[in-house]
C-alpha positions in Angstrom: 0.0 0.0 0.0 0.9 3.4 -1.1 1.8 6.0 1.8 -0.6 8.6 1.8 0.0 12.4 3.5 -1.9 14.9 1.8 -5.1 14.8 -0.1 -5.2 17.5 -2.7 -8.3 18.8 -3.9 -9.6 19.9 -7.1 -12.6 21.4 -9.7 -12.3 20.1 -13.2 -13.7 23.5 -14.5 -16.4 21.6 -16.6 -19.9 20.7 -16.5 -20.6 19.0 -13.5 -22.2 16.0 -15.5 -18.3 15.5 -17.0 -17.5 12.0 -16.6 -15.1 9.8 -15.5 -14.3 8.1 -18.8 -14.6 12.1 -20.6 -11.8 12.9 -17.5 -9.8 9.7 -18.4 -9.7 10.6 -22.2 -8.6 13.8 -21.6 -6.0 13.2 -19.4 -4.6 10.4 -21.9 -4.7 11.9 -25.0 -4.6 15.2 -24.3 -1.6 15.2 -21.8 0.0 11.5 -22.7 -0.9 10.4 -19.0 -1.5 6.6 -18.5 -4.6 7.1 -17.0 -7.3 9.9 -15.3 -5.1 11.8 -13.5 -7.0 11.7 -9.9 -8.7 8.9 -7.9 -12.0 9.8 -7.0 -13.9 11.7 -9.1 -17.3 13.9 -7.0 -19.9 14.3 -10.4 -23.8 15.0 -11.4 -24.9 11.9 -12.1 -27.4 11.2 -15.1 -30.0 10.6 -12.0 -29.4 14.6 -10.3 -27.5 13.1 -7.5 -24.0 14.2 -6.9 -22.2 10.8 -6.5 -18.2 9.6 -6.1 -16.8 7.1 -8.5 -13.3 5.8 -8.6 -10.7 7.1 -11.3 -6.8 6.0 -11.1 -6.5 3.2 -7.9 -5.2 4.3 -5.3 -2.3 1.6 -5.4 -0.6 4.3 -8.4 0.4 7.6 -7.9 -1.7 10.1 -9.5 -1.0 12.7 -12.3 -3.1 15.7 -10.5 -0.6 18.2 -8.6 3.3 18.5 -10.3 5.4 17.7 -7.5 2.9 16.7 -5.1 1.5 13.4 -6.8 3.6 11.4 -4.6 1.8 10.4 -1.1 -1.2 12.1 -2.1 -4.8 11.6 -3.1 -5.9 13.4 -5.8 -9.6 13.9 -5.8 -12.1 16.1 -7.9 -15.2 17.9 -8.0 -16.9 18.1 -11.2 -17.8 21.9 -11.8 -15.8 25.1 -12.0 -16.3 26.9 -8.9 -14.2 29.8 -9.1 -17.1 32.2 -9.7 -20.2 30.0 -7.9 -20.0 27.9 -4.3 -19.9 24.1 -4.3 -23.4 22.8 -4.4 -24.4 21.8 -1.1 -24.9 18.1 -1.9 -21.5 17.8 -3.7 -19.7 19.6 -0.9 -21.7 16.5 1.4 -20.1 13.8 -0.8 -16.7 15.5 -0.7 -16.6 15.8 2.5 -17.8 12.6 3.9 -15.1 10.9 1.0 -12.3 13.0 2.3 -13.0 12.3 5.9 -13.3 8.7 5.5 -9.6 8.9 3.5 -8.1 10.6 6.6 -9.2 7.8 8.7 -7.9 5.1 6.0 -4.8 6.7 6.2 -4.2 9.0 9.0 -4.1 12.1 7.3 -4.7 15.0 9.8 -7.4 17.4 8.2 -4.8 19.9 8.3 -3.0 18.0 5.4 -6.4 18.3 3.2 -5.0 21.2 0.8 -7.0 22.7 -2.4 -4.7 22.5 -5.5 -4.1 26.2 -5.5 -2.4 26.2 -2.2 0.6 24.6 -3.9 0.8 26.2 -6.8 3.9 28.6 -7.1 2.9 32.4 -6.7 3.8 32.8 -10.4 1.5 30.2 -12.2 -1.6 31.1 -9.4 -4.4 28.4 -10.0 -8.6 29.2 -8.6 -8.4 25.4 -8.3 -10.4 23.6 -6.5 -12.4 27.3 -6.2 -14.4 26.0 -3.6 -13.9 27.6 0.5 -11.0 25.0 1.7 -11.2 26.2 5.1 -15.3 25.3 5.2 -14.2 21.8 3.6 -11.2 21.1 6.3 -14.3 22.3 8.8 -16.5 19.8 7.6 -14.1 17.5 7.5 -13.2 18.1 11.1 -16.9 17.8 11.9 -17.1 13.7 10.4 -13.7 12.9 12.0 -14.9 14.0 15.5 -18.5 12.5 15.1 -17.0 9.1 13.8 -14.3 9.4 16.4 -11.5 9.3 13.2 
């Protein structure tokens, strides 16, 4: 099993119905990866329920942060956020996914980081978009009610 320290979150900047195969393709063909970037992907389902599905396993490192794939968890929100707040129910699969990821691998919440706090101050990124410090929060909140 991988070693896991950070989980890095981010928005994909697309429709939130964007899909996991549409994410995979793009991330092949369009960057020469070996596979979707991330591994979990938070989407619109065909149904109107936000749901989480699985991209790249967890066993690989991801593709989703430059220097920071290794020991990390790469997860997405489908969406682009930068103008407009995560949608309640998306925010509620996110955070209940990233809490139980901090208890699978003993990642304090304070190691939960949105892309864009490790970009470099000269290539800024609005990724993920969303309010980090109301995910870590939230987060916080389901590791003290499930006593992770």
């Amino acid at each position: 099993m991988r070693e896991i320290h950070t989980i890095i979150l981010h928005h994909t900047a697309s429709p939130p119905t964007t899909t996991v195969d549409t994410i995979r393709r793009w991330h092949m063909q369009g960057n020469g990866w070996s596979d979707i970037g991330y591994h979990y992907v938070v989407r619109l389902g065909e149904d109107g329920h936000w749901t989480v599905e699985k991209g790249r396993p967890e066993s690989r490192t991801g593709a989703h942060d430059g220097g920071e794939n290794r020991g990390s968890l790469g997860i997405v929100v489908c969406g682009d956020y930068s103008e407009q707040p995560l949608p309640e129910y998306a925010e509620i699969a996110l955070c209940a996914l990233v809490a139980s990821k901090c208890i699978e691998y003993g990642v304090p919440v304070e190691r939960v980081e949105g892309h864009g706090e490790y970009e470099p101050d000269d290539t800024p990124t609005r990724c993920p978009g969303y309010d980090m410090d109301r995910v870590r929060a939230r987060v916080a909140d389901h590791l003290a009610a499930w006593g992770g």
